[in-house]
Short mmCIF file of the C-alpha atoms (twelve columns), coordinates in Angstrom:
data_MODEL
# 
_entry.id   MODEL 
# 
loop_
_atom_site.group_PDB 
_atom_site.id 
_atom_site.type_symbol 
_atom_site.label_atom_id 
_atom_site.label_alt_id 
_atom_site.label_comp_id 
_atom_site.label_asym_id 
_atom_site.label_seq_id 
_atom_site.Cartn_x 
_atom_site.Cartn_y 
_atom_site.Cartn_z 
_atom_site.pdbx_PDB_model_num 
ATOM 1   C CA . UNK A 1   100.881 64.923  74.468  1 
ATOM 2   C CA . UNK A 2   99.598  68.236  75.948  1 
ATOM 3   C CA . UNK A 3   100.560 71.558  76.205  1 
ATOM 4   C CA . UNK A 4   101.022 73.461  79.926  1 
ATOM 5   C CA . UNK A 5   97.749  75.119  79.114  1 
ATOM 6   C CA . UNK A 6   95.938  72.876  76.611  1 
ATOM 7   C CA . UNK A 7   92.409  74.266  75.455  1 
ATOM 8   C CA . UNK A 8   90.155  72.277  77.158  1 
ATOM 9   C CA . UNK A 9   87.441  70.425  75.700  1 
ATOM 10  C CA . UNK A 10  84.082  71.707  77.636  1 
ATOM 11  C CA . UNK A 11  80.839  72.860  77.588  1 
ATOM 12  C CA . UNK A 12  78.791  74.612  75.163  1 
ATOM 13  C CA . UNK A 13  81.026  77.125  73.486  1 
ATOM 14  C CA . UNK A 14  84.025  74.934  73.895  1 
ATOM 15  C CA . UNK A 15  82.111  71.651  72.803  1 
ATOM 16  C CA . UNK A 16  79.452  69.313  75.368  1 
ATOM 17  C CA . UNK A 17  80.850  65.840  75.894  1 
ATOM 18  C CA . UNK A 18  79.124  64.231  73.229  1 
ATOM 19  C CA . UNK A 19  81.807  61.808  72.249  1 
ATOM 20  C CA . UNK A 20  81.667  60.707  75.970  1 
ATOM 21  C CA . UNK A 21  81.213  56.375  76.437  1 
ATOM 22  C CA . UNK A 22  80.252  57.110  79.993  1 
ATOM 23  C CA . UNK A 23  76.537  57.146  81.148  1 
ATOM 24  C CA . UNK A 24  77.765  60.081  84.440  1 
ATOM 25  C CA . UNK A 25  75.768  60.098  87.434  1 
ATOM 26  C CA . UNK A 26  75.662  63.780  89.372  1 
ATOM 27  C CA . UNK A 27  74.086  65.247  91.714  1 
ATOM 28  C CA . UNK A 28  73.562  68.898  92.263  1 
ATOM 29  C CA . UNK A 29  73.401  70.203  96.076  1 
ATOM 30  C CA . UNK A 30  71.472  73.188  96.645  1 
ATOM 31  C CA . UNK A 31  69.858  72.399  93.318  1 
ATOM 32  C CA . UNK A 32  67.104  75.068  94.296  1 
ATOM 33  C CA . UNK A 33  68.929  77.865  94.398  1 
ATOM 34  C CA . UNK A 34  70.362  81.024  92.067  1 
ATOM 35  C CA . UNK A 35  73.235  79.114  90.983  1 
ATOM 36  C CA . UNK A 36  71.857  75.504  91.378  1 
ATOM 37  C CA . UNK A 37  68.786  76.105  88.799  1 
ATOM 38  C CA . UNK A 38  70.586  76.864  85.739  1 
ATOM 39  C CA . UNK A 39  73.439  74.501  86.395  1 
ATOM 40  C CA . UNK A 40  71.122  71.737  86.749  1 
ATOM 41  C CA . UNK A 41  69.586  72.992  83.206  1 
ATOM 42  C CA . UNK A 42  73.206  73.077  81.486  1 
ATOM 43  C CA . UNK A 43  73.909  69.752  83.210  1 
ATOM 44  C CA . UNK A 44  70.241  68.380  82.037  1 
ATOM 45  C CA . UNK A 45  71.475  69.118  78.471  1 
ATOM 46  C CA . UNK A 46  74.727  67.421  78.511  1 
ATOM 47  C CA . UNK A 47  74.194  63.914  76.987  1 
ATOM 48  C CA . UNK A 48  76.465  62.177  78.801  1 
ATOM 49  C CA . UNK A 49  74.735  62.924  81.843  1 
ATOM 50  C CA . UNK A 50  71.896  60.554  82.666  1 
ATOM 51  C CA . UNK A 51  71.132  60.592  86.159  1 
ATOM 52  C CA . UNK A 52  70.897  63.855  87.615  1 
ATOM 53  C CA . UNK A 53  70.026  64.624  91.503  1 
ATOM 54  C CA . UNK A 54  68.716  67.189  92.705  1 
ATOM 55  C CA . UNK A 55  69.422  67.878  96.150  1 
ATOM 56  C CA . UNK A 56  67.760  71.210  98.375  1 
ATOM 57  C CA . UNK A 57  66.086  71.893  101.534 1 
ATOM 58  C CA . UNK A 58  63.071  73.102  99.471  1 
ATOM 59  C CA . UNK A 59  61.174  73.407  96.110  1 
ATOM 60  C CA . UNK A 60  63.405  70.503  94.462  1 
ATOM 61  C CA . UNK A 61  60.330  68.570  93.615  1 
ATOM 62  C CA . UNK A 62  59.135  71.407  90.997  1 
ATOM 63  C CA . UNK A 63  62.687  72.328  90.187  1 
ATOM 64  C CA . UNK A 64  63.212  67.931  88.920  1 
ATOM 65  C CA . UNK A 65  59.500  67.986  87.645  1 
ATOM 66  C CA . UNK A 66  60.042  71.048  85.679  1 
ATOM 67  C CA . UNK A 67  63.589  69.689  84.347  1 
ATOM 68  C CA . UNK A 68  62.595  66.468  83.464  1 
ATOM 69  C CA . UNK A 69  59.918  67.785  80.521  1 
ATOM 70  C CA . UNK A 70  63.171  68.590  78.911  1 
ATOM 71  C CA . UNK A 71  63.546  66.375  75.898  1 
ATOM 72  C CA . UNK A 72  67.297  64.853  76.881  1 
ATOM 73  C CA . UNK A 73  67.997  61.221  78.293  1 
ATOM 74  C CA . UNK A 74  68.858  61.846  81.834  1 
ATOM 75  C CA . UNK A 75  66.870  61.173  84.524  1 
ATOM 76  C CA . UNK A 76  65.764  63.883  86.875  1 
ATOM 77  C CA . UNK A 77  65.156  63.131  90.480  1 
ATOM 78  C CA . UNK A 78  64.386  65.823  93.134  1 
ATOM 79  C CA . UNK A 79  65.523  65.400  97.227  1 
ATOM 80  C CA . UNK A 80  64.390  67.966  99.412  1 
ATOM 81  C CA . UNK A 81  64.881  67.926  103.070 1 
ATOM 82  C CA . UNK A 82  67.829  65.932  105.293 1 
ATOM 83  C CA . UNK A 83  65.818  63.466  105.862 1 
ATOM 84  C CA . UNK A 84  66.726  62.923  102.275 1 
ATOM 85  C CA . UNK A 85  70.191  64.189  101.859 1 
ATOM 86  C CA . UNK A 86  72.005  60.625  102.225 1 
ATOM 87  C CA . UNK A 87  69.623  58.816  99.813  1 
ATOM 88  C CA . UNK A 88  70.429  61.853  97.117  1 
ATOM 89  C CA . UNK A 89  74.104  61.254  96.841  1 
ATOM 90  C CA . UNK A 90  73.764  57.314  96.100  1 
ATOM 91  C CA . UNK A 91  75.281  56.112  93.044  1 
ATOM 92  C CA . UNK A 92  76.555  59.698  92.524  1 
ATOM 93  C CA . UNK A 93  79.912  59.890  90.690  1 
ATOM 94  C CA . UNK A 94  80.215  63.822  90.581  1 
ATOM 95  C CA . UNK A 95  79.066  65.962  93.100  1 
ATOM 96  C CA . UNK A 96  78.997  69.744  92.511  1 
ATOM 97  C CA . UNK A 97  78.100  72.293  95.953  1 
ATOM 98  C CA . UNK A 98  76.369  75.350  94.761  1 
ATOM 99  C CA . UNK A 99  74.364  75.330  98.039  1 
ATOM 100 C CA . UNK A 100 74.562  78.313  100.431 1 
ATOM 101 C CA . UNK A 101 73.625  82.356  100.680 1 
ATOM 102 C CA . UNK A 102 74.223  84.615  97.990  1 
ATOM 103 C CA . UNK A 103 75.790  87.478  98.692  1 
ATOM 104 C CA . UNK A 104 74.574  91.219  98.760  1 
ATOM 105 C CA . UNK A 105 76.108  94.569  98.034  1 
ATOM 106 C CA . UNK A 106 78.981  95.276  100.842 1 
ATOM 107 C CA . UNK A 107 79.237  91.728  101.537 1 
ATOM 108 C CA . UNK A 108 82.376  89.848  101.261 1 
ATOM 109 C CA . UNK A 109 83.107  86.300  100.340 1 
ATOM 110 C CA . UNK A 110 84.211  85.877  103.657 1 
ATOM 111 C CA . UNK A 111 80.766  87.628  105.461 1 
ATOM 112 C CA . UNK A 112 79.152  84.315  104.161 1 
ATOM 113 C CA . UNK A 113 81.319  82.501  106.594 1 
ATOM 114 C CA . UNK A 114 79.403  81.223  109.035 1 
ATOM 115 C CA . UNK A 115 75.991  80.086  107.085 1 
ATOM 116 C CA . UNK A 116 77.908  78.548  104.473 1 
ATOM 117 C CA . UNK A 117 80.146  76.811  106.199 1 
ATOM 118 C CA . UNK A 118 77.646  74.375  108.663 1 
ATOM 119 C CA . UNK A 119 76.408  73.726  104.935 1 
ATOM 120 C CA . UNK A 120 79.183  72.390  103.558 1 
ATOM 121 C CA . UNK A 121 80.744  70.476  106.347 1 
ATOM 122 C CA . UNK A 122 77.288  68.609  106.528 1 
ATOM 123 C CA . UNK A 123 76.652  68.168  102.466 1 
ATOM 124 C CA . UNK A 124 80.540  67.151  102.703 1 
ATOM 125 C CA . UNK A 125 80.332  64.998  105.701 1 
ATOM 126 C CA . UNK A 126 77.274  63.057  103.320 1 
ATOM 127 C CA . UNK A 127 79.346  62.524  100.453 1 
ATOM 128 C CA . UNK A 128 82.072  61.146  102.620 1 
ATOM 129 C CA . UNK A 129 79.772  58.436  104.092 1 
ATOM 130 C CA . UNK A 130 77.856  57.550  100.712 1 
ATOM 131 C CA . UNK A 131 79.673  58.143  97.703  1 
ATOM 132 C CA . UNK A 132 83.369  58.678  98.883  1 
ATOM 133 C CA . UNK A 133 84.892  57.720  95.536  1 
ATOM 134 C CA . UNK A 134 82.974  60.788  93.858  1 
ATOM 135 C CA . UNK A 135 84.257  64.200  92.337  1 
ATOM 136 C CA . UNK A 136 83.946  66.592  95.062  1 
ATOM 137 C CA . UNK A 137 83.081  69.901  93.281  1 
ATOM 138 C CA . UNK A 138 82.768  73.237  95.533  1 
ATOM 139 C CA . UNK A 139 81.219  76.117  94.807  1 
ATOM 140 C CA . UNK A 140 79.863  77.747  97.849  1 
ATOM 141 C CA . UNK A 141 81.415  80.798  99.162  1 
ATOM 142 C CA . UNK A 142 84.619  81.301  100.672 1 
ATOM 143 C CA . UNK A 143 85.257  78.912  98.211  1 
ATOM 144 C CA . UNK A 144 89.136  79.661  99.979  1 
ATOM 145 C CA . UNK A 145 88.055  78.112  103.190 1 
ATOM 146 C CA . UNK A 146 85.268  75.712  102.102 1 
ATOM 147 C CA . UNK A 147 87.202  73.645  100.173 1 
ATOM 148 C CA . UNK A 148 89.502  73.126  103.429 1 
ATOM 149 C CA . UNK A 149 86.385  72.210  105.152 1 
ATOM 150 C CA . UNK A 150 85.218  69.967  102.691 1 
ATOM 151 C CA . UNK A 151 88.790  68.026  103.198 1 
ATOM 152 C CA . UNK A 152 88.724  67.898  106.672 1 
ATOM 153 C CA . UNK A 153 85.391  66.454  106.904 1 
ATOM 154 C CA . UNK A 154 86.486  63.300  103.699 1 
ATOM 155 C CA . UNK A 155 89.574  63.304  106.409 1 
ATOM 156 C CA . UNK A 156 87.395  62.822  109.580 1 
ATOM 157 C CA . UNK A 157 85.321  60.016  107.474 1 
ATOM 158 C CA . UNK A 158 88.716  58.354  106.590 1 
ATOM 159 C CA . UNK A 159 87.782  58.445  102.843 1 
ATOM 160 C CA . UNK A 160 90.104  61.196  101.600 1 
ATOM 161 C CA . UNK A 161 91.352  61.583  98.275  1 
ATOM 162 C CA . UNK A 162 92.909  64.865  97.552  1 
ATOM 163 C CA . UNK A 163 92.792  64.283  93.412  1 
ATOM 164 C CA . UNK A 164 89.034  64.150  93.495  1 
ATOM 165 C CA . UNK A 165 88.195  67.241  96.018  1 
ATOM 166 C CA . UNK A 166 88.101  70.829  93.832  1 
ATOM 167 C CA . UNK A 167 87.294  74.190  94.550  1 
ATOM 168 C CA . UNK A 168 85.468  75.400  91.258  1 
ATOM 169 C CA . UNK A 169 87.350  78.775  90.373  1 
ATOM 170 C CA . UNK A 170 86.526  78.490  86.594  1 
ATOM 171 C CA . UNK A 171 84.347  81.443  86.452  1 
ATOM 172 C CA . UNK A 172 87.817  83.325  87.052  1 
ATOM 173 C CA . UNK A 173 89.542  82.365  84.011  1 
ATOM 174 C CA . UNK A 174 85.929  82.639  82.438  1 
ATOM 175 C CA . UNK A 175 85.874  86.024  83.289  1 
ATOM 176 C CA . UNK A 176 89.734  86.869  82.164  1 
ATOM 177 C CA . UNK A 177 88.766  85.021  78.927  1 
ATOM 178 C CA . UNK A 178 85.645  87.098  78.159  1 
ATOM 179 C CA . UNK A 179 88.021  90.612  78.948  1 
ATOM 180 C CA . UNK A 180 90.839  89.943  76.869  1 
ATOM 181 C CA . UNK A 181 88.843  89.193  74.465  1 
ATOM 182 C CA . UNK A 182 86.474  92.123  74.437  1 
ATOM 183 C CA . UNK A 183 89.848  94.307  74.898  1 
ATOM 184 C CA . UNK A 184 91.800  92.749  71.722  1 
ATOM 185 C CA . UNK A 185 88.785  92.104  69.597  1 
ATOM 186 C CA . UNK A 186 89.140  88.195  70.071  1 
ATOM 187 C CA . UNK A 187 86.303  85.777  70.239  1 
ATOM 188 C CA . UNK A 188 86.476  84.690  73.842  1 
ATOM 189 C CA . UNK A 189 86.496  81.010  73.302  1 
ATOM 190 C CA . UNK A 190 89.475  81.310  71.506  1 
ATOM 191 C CA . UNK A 191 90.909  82.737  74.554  1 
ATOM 192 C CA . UNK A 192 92.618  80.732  77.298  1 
ATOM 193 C CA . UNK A 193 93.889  82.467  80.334  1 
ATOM 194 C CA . UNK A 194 94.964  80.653  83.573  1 
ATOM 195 C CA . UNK A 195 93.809  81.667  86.929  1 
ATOM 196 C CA . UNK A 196 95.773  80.996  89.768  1 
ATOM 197 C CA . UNK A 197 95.863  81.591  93.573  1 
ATOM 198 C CA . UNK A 198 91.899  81.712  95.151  1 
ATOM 199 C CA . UNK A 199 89.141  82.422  94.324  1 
ATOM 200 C CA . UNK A 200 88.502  86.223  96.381  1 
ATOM 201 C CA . UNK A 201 89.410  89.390  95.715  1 
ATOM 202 C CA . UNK A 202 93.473  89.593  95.351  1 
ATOM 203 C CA . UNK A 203 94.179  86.071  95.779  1 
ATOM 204 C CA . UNK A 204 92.525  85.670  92.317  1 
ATOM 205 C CA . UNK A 205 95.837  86.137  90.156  1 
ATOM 206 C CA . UNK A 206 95.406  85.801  86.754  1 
ATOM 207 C CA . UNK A 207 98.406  84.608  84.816  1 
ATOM 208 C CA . UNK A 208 98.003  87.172  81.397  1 
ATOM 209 C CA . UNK A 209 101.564 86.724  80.544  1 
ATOM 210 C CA . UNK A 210 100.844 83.009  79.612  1 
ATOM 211 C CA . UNK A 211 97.360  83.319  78.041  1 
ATOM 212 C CA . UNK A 212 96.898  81.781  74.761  1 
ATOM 213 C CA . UNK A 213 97.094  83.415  72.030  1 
ATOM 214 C CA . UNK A 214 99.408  85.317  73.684  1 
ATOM 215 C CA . UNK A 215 98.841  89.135  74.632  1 
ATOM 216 C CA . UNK A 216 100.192 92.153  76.057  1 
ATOM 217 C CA . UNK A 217 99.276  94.930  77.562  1 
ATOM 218 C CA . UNK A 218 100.813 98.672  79.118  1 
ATOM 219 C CA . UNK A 219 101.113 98.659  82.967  1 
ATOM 220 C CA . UNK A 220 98.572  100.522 83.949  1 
ATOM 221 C CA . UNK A 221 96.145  98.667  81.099  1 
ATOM 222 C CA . UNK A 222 97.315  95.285  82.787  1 
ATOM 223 C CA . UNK A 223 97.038  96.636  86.306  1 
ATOM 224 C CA . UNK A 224 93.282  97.991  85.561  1 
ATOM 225 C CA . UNK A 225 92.217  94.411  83.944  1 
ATOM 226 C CA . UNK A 226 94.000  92.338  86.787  1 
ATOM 227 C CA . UNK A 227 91.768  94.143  89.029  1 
ATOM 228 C CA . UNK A 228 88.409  94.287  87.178  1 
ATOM 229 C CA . UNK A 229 89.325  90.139  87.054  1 
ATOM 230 C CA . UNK A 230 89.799  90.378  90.791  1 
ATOM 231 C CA . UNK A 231 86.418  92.556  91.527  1 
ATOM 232 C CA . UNK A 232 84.412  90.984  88.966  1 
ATOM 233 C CA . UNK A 233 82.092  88.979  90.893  1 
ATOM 234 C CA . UNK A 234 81.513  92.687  93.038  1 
ATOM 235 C CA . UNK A 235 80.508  93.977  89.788  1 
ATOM 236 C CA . UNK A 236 78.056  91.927  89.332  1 
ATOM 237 C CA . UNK A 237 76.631  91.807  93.080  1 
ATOM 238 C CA . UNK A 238 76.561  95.843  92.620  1 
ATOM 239 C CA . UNK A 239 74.646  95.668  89.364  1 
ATOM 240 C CA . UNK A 240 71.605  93.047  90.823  1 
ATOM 241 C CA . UNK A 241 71.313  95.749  92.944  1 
ATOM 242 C CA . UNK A 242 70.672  93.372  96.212  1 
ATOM 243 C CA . UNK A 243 68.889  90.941  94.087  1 
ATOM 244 C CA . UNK A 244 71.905  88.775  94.449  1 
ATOM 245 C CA . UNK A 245 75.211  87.456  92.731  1 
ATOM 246 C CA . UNK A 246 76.424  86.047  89.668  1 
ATOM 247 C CA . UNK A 247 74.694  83.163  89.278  1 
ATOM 248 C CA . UNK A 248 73.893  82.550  85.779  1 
ATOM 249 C CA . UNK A 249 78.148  82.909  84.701  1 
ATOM 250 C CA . UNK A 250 78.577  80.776  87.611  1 
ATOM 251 C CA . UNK A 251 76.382  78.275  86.641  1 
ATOM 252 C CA . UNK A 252 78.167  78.618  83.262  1 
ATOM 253 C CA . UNK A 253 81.438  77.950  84.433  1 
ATOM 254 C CA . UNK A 254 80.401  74.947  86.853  1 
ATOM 255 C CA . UNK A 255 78.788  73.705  84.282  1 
ATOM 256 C CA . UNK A 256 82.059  74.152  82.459  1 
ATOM 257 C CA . UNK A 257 84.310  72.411  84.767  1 
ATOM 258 C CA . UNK A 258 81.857  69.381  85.377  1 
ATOM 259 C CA . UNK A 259 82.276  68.536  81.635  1 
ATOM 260 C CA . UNK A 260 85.890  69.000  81.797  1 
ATOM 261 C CA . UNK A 261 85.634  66.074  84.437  1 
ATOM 262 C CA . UNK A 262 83.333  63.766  82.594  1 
ATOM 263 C CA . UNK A 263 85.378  63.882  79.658  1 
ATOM 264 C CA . UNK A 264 88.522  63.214  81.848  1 
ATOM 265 C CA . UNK A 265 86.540  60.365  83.781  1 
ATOM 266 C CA . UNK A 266 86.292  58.632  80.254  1 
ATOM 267 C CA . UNK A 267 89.595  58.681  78.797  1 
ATOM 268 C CA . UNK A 268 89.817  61.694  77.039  1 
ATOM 269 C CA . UNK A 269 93.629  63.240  77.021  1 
ATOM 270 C CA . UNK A 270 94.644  66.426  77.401  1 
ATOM 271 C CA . UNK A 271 92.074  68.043  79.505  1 
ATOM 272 C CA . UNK A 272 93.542  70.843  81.382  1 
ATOM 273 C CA . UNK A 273 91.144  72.844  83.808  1 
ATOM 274 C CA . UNK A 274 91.900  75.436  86.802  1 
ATOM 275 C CA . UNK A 275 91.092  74.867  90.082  1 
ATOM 276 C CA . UNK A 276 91.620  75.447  93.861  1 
ATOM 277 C CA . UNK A 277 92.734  71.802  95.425  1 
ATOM 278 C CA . UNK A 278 95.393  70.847  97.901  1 
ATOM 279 C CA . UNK A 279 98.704  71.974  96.827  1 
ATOM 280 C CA . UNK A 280 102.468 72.048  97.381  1 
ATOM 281 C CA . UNK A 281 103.154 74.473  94.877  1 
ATOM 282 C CA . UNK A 282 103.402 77.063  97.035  1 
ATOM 283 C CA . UNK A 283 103.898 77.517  101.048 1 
ATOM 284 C CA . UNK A 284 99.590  77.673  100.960 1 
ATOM 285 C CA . UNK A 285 98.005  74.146  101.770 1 
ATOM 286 C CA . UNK A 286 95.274  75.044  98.777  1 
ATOM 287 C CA . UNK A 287 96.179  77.202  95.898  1 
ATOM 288 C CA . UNK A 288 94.420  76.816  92.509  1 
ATOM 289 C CA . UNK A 289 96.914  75.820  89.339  1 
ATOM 290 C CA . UNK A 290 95.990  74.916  85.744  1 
ATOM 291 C CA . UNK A 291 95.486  70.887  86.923  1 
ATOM 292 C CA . UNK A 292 95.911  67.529  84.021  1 
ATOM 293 C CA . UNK A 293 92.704  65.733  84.937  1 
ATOM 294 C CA . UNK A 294 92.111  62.166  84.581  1 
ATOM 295 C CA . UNK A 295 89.400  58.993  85.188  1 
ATOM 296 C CA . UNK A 296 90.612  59.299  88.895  1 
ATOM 297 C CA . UNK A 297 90.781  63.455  89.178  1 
ATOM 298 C CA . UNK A 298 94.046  65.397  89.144  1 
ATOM 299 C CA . UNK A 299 96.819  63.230  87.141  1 
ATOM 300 C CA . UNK A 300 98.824  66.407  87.262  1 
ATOM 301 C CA . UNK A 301 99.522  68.936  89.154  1 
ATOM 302 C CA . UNK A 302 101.125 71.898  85.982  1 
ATOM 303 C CA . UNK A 303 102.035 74.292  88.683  1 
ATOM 304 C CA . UNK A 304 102.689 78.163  88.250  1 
ATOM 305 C CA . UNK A 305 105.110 78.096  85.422  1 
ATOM 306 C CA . UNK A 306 107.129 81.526  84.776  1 
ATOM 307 C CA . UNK A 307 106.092 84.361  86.611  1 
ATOM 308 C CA . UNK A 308 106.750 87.777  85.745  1 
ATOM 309 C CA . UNK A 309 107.649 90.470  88.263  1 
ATOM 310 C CA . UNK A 310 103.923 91.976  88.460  1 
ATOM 311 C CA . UNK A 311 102.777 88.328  88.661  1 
ATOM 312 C CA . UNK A 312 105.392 87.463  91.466  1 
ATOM 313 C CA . UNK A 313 104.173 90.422  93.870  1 
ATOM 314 C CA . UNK A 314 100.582 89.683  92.674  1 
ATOM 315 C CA . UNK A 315 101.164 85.923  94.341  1 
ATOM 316 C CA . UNK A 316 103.377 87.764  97.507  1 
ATOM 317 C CA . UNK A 317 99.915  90.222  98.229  1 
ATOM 318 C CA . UNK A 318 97.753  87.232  98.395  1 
ATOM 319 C CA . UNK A 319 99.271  84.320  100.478 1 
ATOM 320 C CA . UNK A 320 98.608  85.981  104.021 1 
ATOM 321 C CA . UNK A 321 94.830  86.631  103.328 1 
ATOM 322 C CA . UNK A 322 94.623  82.822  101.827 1 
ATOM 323 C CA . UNK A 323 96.311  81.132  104.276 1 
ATOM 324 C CA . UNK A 324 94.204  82.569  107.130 1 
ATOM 325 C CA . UNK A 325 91.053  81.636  105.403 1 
ATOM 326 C CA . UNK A 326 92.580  78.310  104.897 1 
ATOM 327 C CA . UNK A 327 93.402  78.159  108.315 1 
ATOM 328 C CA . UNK A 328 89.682  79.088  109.315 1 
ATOM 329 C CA . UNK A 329 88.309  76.570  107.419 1 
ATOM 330 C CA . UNK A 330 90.559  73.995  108.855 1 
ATOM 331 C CA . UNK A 331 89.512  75.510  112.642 1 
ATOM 332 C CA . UNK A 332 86.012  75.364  111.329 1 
ATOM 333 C CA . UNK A 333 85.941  71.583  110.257 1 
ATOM 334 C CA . UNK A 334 88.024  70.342  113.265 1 
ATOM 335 C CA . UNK A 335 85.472  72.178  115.915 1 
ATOM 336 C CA . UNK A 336 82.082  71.150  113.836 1 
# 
């Protein structure tokens, strides 16, 4: 049996998937970049990963030579170009999207629009055609509207599975986890806070009143931290000073979530993760819920549970900004 929000079982301060039967395939597009280098080293060190590809338009050679003097069993095998895009995803069984621009200081999620989006529709439009039975994982920004665009394009191919498509919002509920923790002296992988909503600015609603172990805070204290939560990822962009965004926690958390699937893909029970998939929990056609994965992706959808008041107007101020991103994804996709 499992609890609504069930620790999950994932990577390395929650546990790699070393009890894992499964020799996991996965391939890493965009494997070149900020994000894509040091999720490619976390993935490298999970042992039940042994085939990694590495997929980027350049420098993927030295990225897969460089990884593959690490002393773990997977095999490392760089891409680079489109030419060689198709041949990268074969065999895959998880495919996790870090590819696109980062962004800079003033920039929104949503400035990254346009670049990011060609990206994913054709890295999406790929995975459709050669591995279409794969674990779709997005992480390229507006994750709100790329993960639309990722579905419309497994649509257009005919080979779409709504279980196994997932925007990656786990750096969300990493970050809540990391400030409780640092505000009630708690060691944050003890911590387990769900993240609903998106996954930009105040359609990231994060669900304190049912974090485990449970806490509480005043109103303005719970106000202040639902924000920082909400900006956190503008915190960070501000702090590189234009030399980028959070990459390393990102590639933490991806890192995270791909585990979370592996161990799901082989049986394990109980494995409860966050994400932002296609959903009827609310009137939005996406919305990210605390999600019961299993061997074929979502087994259940565990839905918003019992909202309090500041929760309930958190989720009213975010559904008009995320359905019109969904809605320009799904534009986006239908005219590419």
């Amino acid at each position: 049996m499992f609890s609504r929000f069930q620790q999950p079982a994932t990577t390395l301060a929650r546990g790699l998937a070393t009890s894992s039967p499964n020799n996991v395939a996965v391939a890493v597009m965009g494997a070149s970049g900020g994000i894509g280098q040091p999720l490619s080293m976390l993935l490298k060190l999970n042992p039940a990963v042994t085939k990694l590809n590495l997929y980027d338009i350049v420098h993927t050679l030295g990225v897969a030579s460089d990884l593959s003097h690490c002393e773990t069993k997977a095999t490392v095998t760089g891409f680079v170009g489109e030419d060689q895009l198709e041949a990268s995803l074969v065999g895959a069984e998880i495919v996790v999207i870090p590819a696109g621009v980062p962004r800079k200081p003033g920039m929104t999620r949503d400035d990254l629009f346009n670049t990011n989006a060609s990206i994913v529709a054709k890295l999406s439009a790929a995975a459709a055609k050669v591995c279409p039975d794969a674990m779709i994982a997005i992480i390229s920004n507006p994750v709100n509207s790329t993960v639309p665009i990722a579905s419309e394009m497994f649509k257009k191919a005919g080979t779409y599975n709504p279980n196994k498509v997932f925007g990656v919002s786990t750096l969300d509920v990493v970050r809540a986890n990391t400030f409780i923790g640092e505000k009630k002296g708690l060691d944050p992988a003890s911590v387990n806070c769900p993240v609903v909503g998106g996954h930009a600015g105040i359609t990231i609603m994060p669900l304190i009143s049912q974090c485990t172990p449970a806490v509480q805070f005043p109103a303005d204290e719970l106000k202040a931290l639902t924000e920082r939560i909400q900006d956190a990822g503008t915190e960070v962009v501000k702090a590189k000073a234009g030399a980028g965004s959070a990459t390393l926690s990102m590639a933490y958390a991806a890192a995270r979530f791909t585990d979370s699937l592996i161990k799901a893909m082989s049986g394990q029970e109980g494995v409860v993760e966050c994400a932002y998939v296609a959903s009827n929990v609310t009137e939005a056609k996406y919305f990210s819920t605390p999600l019961l994965l299993g061997p074929n992706g979502i087994e259940k959808n565990l839905g918003l549970g019992n909202l309090t008041p500041f929760e309930q107007d958190l989720l009213k101020a975010s559904l008009p900004e995320l359905n019109g991103s969904i809605k320009k994804g799904e534009e986006f996709a239908k005219n590419y």
